[in-house]
N, C-alpha and C positions, 0 to 999 in steps of 0.2 A: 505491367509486371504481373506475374502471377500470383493468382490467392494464394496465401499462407496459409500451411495446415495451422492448427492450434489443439491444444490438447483441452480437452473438458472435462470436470469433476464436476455434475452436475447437483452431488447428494455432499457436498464437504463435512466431514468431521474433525472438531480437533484431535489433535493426540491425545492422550493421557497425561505429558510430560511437554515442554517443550525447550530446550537451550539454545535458544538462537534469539537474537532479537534486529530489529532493521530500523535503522536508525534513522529518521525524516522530522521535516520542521512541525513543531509544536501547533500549530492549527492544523495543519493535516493532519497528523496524530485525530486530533479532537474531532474533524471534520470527521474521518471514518469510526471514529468509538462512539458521536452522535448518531451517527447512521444518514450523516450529509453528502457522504463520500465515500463510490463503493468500487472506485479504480486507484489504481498504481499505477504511471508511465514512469517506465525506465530506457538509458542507454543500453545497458548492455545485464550481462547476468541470466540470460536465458540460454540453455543448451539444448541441443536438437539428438534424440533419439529415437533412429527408427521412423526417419519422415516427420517424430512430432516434437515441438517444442515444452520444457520443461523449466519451473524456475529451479534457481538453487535448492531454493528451502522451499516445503508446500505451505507451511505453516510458521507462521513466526511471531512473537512480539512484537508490538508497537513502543518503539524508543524514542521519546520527543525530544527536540532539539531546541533551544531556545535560541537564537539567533535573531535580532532585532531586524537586518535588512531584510531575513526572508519575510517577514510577517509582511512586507510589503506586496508581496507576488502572491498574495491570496484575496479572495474575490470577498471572505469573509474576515476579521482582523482574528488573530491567534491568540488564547489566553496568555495573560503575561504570568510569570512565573508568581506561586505565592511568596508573600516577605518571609517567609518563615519556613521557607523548601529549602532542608539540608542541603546545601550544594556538593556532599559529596555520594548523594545517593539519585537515583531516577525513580518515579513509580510507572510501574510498567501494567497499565487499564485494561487492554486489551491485546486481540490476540485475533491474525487476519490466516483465513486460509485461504488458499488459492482455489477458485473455482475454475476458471480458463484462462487459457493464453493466447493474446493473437497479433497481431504485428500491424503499425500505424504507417505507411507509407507514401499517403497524400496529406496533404492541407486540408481538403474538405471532408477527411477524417476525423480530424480534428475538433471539426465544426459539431458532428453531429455526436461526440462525444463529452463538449460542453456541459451540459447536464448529469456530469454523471462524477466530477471534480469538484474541487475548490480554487483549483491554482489559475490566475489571470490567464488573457490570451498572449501577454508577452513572455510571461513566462514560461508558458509551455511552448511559444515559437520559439522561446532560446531554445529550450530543451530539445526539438526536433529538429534543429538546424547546427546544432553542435558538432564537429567534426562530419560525422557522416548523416544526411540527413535521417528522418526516421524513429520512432521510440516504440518502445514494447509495450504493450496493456496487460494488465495484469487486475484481471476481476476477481475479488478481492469477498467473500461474507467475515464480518467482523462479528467477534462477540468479547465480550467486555465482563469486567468484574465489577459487583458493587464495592470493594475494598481493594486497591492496587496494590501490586505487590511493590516492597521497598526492595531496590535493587543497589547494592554499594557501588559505584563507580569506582573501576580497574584499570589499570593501565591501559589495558586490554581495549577498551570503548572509547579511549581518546584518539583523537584525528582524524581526518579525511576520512569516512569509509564507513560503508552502507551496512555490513553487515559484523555484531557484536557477540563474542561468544559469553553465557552467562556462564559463570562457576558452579551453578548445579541447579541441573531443571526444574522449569517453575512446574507444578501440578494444574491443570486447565478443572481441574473441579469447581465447580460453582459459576461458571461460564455463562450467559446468556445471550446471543442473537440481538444485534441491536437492530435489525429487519424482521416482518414477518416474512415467513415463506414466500408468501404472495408476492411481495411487496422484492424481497431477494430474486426471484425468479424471473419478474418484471424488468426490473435492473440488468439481470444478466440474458435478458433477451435481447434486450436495448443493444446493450454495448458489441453483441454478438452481431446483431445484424449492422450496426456502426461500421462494422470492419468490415463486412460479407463485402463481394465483387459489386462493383455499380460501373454502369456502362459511361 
């Protein structure tokens, strides 16, 4: 098949403001706001304009999920929830902007993107074999707050479903880079040439 275009933000900035948050298991959260974890694979949620692929959001919160069996499908275990975390609020650490996009189509894709996740290889082989084989990459610079914001849990965040509208934009001030540049740019060399064509 032929290469996929992908779209690249090589220089990402957050926004100012951001009301969106994406909702993922509670060690991936952590994995990327440590800076362990500098992809996203997704089924679906990317749109093509103009030849290039784009996500919904460039920019989003990170919304941790606690869920007991996923912590299973991570290569590192997932902090468990504090005894003393309001259950009806989330704190929302960090904040992922999309650097590029580009499309997973083989197995041995797979492979040379290992290093760049947290999630086992059975669970990302569920994930690429689910309905239509295949999942989207989504290279990811995170940057994180020393103080989370407390977010109230709304109707709105409950259920199935990736992506959470907040009630009024968090402000990205006081933001910091949990990669250096180097270090960011490294990563997203990697996972770029991961996809590129191989014979």
């Amino acid at each position: 098949m032929a290469a996929v275009t992908a779209t690249a933000n090589p220089t990402p900035t957050p926004p100012e403001t951001c009301a969106v948050a994406f909702k993922e298991w509670a060690g991936v959260c952590d994995a990327l706001g440590s800076g362990r974890q500098s992809l996203i694979l997704r089924k679906g949620g990317i749109s093509e304009t103009s030849g290039e692929f784009r996500p919904e959001h460039p920019a989003f919160w990170l919304y941790p999920t606690h869920v007991h069996e996923a912590e299973q499908g991570l290569k590192t275990p997932g902090p468990a929830r504090p005894a003393d975390d309001p259950p009806d609020t989330v704190a929302l650490a960090a904040l992922a902007v999309v650097e590029w996009v580009g499309r997973v189509e083989r197995l041995d894709q797979l492979d040379h993107l290992a290093g760049y996740h947290d999630w086992t290889e059975t669970t990302i082989l569920k994930r690429f074999h689910y309905r239509t084989p295949g999942l989207w990459a989504l290279a990811v610079r995170v940057h994180a707050r020393p103080d989370p914001w407390r977010v109230a849990v709304t109707s709105a965040h409950l259920g199935c479903k990736t992506w959470v509208p907040l009630e009024s934009p968090m402000a990205t001030a006081g933001l910091a880079p949990v990669l250096d540049d180097a270090e960011a740019w490294r990563r997203l060399d990697g996972i770029r040439s991961a996809l590129g064509p191989r014979s």
